[in-house]
RONUDREN-167712 format. One record per residue: y, x, z of N, C-alpha, C in turn; residue number from 1; residue in three letters. Coordinates in pm, 1 decimal. Layout:
N
+----------+----------+----------+----------+----------+----------+----------+----------+----------+-----+--------+
|     n_c2 |     n_c1 |     n_c3 |    ca_c2 |    ca_c1 |    ca_c3 |     c_c2 |     c_c1 |     c_c3 | num | residu |
+----------+----------+----------+----------+----------+----------+----------+----------+----------+-----+--------+
|        Y |        X |        Z |        Y |        X |        Z |        Y |        X |        Z | NUM |    ALA |
...
+----------+----------+----------+----------+----------+----------+----------+----------+----------+-----+--------+
***
This chain:
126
+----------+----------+----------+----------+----------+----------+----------+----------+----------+-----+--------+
|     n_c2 |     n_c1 |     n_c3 |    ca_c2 |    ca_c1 |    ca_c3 |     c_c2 |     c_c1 |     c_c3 | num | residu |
+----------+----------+----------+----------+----------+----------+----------+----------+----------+-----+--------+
|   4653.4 |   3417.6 |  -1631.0 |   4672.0 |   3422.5 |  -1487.6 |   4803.6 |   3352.0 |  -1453.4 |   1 |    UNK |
|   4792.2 |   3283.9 |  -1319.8 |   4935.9 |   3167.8 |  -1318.8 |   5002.6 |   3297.3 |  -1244.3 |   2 |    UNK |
|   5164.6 |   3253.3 |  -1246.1 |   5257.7 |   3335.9 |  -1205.6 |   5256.9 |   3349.4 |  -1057.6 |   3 |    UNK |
|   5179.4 |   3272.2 |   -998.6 |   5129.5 |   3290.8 |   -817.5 |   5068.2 |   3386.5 |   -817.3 |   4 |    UNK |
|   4944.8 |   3380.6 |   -904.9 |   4861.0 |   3493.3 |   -872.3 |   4909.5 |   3593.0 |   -874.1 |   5 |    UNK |
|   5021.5 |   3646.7 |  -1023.6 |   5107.0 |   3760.4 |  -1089.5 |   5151.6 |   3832.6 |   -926.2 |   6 |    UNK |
|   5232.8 |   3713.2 |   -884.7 |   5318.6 |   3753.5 |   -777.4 |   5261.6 |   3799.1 |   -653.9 |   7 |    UNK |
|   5138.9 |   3734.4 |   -601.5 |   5100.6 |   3744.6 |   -478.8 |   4943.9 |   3789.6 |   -459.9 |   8 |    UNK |
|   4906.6 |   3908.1 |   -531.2 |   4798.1 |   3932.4 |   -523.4 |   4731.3 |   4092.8 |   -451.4 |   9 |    UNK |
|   4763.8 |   4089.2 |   -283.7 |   4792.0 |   4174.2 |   -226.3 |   4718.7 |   4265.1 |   -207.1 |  10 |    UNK |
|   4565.8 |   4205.4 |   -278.9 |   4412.4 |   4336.6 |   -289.1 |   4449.7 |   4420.3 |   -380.1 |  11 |    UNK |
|   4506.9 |   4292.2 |   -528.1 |   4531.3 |   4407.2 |   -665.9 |   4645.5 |   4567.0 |   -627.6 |  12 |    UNK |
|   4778.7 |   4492.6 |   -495.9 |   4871.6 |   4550.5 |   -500.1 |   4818.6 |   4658.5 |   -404.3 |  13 |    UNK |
|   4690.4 |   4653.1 |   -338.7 |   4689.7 |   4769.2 |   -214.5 |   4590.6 |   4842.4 |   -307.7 |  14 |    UNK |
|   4528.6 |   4801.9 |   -419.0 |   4430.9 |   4883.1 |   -498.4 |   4552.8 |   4969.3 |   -583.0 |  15 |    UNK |
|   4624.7 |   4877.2 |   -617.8 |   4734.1 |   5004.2 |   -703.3 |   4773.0 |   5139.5 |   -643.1 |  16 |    UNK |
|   4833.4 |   5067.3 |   -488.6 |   4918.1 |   5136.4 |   -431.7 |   4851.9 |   5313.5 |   -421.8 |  17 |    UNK |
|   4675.4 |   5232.2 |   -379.2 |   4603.6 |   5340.4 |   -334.0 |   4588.9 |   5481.2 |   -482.5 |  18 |    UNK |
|   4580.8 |   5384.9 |   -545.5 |   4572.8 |   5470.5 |   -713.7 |   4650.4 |   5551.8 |   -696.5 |  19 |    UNK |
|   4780.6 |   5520.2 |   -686.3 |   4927.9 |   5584.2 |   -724.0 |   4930.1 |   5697.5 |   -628.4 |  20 |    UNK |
|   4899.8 |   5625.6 |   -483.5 |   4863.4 |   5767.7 |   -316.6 |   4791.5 |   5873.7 |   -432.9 |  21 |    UNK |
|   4665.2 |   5852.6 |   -485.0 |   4577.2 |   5942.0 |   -471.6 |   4609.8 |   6017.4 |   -641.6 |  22 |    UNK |
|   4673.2 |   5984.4 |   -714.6 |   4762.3 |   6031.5 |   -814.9 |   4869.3 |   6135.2 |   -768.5 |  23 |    UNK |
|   4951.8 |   6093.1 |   -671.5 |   5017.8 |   6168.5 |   -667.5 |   4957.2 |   6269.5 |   -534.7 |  24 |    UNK |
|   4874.7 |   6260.8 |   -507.2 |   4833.7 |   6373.8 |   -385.9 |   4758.6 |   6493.2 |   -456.7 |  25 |    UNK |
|   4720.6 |   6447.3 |   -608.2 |   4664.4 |   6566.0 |   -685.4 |   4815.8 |   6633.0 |   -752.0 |  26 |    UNK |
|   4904.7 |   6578.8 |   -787.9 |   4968.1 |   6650.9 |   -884.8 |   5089.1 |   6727.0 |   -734.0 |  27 |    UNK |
|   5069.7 |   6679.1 |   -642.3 |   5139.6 |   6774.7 |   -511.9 |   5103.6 |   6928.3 |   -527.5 |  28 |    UNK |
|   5202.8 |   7031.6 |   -521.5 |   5193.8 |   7181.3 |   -539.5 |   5060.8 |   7246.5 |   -454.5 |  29 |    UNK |
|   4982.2 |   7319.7 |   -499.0 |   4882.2 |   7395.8 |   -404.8 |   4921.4 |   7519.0 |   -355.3 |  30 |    UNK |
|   4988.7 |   7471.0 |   -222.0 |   5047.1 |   7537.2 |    -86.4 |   4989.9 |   7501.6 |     24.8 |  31 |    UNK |
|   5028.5 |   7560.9 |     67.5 |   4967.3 |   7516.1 |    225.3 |   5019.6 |   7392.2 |    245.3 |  32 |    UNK |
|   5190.6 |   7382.4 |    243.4 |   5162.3 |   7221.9 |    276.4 |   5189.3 |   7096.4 |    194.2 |  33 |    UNK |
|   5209.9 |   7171.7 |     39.9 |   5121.8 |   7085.8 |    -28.5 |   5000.1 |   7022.8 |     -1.8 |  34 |    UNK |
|   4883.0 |   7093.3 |     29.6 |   4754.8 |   7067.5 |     25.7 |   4735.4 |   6964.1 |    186.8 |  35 |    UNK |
|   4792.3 |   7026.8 |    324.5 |   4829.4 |   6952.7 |    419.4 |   4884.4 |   6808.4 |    426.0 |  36 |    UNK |
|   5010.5 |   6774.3 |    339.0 |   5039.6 |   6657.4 |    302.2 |   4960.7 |   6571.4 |    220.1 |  37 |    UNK |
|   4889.9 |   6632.2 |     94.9 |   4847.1 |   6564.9 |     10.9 |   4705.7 |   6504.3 |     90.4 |  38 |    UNK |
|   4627.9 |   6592.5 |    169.9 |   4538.9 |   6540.9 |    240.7 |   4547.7 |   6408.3 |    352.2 |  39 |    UNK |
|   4638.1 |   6409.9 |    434.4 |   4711.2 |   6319.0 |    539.5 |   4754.3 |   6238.1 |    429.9 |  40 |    UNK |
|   4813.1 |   6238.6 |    317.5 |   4859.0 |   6096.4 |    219.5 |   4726.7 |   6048.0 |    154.4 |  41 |    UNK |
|   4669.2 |   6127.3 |    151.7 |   4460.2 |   6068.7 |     85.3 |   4425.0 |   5974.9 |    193.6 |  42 |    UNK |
|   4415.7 |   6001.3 |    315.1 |   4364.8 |   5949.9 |    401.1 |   4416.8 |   5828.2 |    415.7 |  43 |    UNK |
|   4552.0 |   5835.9 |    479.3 |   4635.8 |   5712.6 |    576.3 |   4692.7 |   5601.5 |    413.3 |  44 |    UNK |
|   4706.4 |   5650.1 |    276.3 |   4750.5 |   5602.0 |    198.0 |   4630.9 |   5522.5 |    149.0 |  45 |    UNK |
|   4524.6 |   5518.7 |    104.3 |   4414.7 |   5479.3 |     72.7 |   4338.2 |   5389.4 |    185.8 |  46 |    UNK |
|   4368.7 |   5434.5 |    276.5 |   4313.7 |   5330.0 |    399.5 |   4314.2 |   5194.9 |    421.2 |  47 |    UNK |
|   4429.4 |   5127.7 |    384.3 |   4502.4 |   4998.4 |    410.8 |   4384.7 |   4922.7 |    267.2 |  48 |    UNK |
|   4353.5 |   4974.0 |    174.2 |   4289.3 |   4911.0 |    101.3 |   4146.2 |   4787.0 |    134.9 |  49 |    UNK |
|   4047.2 |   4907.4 |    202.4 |   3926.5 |   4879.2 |    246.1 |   3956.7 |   4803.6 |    412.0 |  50 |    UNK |
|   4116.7 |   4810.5 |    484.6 |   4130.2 |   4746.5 |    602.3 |   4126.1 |   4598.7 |    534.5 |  51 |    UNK |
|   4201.0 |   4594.9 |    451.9 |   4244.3 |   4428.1 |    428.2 |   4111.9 |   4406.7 |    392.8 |  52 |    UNK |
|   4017.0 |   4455.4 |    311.6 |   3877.8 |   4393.3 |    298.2 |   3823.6 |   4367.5 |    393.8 |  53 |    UNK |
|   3828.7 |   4441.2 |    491.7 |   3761.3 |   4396.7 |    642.9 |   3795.3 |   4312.7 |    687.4 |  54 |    UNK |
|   3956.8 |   4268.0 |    709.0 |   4016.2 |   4151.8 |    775.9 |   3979.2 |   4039.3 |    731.5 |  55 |    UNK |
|   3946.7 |   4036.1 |    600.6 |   3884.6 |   3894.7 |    521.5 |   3758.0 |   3833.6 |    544.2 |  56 |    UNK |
|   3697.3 |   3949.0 |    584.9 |   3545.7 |   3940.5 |    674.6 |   3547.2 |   3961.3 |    802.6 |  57 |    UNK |
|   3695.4 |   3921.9 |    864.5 |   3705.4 |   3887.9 |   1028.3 |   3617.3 |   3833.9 |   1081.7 |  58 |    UNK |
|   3564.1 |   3817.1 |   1220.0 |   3538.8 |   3709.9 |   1304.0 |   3597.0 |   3651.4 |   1340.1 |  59 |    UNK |
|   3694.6 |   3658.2 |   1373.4 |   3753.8 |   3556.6 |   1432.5 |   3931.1 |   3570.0 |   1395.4 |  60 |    UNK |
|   3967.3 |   3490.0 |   1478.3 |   4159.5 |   3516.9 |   1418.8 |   4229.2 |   3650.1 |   1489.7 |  61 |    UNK |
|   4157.6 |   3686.8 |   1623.8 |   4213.2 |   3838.8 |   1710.4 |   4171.2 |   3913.5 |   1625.1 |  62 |    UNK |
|   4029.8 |   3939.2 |   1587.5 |   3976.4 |   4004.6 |   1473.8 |   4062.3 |   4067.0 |   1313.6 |  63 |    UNK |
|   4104.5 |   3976.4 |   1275.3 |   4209.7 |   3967.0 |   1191.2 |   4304.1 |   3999.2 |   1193.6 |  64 |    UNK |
|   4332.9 |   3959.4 |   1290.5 |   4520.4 |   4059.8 |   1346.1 |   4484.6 |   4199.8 |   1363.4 |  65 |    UNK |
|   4406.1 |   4217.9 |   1424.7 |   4370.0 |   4390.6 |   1479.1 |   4352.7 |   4450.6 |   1342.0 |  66 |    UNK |
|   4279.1 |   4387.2 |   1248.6 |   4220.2 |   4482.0 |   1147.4 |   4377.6 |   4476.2 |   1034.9 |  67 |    UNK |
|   4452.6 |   4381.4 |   1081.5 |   4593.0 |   4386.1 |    982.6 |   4641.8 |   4513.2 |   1009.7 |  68 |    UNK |
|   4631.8 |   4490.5 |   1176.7 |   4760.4 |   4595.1 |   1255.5 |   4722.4 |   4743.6 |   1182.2 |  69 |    UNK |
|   4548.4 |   4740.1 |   1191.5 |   4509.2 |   4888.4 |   1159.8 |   4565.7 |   4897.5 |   1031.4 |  70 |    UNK |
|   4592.0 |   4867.4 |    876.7 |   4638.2 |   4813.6 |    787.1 |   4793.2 |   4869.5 |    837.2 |  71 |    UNK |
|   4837.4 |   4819.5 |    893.9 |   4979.0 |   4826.9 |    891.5 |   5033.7 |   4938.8 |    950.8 |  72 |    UNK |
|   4932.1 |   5022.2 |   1054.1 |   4952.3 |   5137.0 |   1128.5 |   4916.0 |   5270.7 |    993.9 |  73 |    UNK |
|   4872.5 |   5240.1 |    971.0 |   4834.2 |   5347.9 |    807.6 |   4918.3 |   5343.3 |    712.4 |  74 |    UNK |
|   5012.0 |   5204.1 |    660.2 |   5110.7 |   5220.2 |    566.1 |   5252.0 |   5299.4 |    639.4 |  75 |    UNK |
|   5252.3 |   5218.1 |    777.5 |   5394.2 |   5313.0 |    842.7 |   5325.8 |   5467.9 |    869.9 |  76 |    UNK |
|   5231.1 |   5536.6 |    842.8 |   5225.3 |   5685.4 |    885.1 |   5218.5 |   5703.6 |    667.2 |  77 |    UNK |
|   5220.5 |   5627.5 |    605.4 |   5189.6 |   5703.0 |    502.0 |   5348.3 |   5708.4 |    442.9 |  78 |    UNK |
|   5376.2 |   5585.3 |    489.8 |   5550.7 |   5572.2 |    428.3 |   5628.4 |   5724.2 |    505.3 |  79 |    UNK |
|   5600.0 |   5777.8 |    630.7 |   5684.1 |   5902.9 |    630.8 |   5562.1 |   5991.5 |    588.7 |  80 |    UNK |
|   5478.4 |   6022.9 |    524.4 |   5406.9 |   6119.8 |    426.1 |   5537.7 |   6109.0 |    317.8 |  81 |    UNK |
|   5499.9 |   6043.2 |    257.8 |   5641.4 |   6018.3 |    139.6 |   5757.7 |   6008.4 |    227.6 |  82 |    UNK |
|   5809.0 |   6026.4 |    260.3 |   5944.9 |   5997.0 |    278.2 |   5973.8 |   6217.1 |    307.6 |  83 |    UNK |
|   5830.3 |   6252.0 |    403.1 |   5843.4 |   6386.2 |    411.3 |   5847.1 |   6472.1 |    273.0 |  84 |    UNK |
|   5737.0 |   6403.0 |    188.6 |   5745.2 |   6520.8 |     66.0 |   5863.4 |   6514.2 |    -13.9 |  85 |    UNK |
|   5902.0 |   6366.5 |     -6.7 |   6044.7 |   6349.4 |    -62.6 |   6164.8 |   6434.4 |     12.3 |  86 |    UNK |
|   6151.1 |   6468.1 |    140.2 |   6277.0 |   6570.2 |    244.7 |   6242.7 |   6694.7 |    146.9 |  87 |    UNK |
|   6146.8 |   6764.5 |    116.1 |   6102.4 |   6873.8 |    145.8 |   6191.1 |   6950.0 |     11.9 |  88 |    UNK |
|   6168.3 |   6901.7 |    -90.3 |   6099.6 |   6816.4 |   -159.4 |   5943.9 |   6897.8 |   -242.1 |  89 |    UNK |
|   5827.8 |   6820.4 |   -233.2 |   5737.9 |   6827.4 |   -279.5 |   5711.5 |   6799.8 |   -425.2 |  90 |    UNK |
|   5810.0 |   6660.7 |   -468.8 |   5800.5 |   6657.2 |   -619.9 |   5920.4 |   6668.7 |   -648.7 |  91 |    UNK |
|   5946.1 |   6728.4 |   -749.5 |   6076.7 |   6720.0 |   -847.8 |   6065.5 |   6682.2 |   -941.5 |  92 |    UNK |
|   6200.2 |   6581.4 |   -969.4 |   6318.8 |   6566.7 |   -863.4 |   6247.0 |   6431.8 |   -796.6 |  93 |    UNK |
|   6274.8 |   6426.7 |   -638.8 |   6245.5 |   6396.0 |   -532.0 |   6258.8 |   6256.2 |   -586.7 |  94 |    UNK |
|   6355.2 |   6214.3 |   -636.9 |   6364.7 |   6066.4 |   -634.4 |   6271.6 |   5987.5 |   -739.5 |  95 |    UNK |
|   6166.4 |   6090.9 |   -775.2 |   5997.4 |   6037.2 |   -831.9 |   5919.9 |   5965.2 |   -723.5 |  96 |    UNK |
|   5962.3 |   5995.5 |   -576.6 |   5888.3 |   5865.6 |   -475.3 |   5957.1 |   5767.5 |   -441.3 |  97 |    UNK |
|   6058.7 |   5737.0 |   -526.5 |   6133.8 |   5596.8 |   -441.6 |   6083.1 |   5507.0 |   -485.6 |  98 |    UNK |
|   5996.3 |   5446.9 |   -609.2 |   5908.8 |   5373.3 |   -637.7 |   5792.7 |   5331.3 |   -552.0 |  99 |    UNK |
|   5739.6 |   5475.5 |   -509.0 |   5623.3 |   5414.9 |   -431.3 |   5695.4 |   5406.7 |   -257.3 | 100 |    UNK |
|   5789.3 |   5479.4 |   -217.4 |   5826.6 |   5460.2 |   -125.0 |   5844.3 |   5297.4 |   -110.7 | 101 |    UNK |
|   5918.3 |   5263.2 |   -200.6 |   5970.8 |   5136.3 |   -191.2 |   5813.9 |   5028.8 |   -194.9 | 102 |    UNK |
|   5722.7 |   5081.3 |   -316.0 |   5614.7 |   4980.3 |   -282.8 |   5509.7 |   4981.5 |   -153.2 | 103 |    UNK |
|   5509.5 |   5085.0 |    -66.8 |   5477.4 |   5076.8 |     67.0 |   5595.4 |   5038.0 |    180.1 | 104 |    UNK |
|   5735.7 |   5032.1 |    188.5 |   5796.8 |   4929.4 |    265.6 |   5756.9 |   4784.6 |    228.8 | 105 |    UNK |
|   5743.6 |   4767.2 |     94.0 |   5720.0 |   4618.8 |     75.2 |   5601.1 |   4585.9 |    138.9 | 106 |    UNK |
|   5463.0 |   4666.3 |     91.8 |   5390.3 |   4651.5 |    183.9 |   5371.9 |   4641.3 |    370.4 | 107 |    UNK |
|   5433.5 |   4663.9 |    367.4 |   5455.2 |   4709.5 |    529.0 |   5500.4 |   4600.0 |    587.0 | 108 |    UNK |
|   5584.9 |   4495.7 |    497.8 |   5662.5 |   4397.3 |    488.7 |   5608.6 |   4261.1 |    547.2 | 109 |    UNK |
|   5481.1 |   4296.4 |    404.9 |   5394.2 |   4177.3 |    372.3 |   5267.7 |   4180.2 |    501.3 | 110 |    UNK |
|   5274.1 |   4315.2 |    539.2 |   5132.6 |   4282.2 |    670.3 |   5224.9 |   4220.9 |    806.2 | 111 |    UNK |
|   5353.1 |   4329.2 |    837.4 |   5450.2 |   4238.8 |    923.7 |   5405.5 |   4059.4 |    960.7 | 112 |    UNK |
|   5443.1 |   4041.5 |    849.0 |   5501.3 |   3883.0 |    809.5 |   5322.9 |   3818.3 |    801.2 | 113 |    UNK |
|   5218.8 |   3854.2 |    791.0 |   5091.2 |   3807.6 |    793.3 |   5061.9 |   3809.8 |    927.9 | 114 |    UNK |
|   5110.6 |   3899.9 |    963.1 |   5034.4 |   3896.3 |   1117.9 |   5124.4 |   3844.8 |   1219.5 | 115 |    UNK |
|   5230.3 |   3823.5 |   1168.0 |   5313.7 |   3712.0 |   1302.2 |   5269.9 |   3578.9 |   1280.1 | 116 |    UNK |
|   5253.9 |   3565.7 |   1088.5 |   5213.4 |   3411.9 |   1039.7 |   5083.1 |   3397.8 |   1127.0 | 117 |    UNK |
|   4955.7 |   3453.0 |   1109.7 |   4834.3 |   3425.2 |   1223.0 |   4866.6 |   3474.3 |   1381.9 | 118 |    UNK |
|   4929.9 |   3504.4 |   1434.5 |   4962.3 |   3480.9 |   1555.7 |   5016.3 |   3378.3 |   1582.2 | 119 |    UNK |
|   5124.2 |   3318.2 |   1533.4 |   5173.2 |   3219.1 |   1541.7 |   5066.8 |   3101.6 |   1556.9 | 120 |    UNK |
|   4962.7 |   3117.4 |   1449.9 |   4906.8 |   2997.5 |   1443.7 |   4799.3 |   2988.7 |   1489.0 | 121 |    UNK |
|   4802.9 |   3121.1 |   1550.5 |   4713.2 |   3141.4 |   1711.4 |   4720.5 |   3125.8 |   1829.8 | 122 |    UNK |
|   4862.0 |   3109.1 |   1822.4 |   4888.9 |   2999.8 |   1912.1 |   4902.8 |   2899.0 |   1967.9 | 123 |    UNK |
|   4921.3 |   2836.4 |   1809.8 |   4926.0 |   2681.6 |   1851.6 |   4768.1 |   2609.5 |   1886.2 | 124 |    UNK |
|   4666.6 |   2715.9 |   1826.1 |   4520.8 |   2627.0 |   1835.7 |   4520.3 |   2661.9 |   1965.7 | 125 |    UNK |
|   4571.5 |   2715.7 |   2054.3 |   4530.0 |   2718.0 |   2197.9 |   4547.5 |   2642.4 |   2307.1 | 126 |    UNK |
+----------+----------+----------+----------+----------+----------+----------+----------+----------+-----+--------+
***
């Protein structure tokens, strides 16, 4: 595999990400809001996966942006899931989510920066 692909392969990285969500939403304590968080991080963490598949099977370029945004509205509610179990703290020691914390800002990053890139160039075809 060339080192482009290594680097920039954002299905493999939202399939990980989702792994890692749904990894750590089982080993979360069975409490009440253990079980509360871990559910809301199943959902909104795993989501962004099957969005970007949709966006690829856009209609059109508005199409695409919307289905990013949805994508991008699910990583910012999952990034404070983690950022909450990390306050609480849910895992010990807490600083076991700065990994994935950090790999959903990056994500968050990369839909940002996609969806200004096709706006942008939704603009100019107009």
């Amino acid at each position: 595999m060339s080192a482009e692909k290594v680097k920039y392969d954002l299905e493999g990285r939202l399939l990980e990400f989702a792994v890692r969500v749904i990894k750590l939403s089982e080993s979360l304590p069975e409490t009440r809001a253990g079980n509360h968080v871990a559910g809301q991080l199943l959902r909104s963490g795993t989501a962004p996966l099957p969005m970007h598949g949709e966006a690829q099977g856009a209609e059109s370029p508005r199409d695409f942006q919307h289905k990013l945004r949805l994508a991008l509205k699910e990583l910012r509610e999952t990034l404070r899931w983690l950022k909450l179990a990390q306050a609480v703290p849910l895992v010990k020691p807490a600083s076991k989510l700065d990994p994935i914390i950090q790999e959903c800002d990056e994500l968050i990053r990369i839909f940002v920066a996609s969806i200004r890139t096709s706006e942008s160039k939704t603009k100019k075809t107009r």
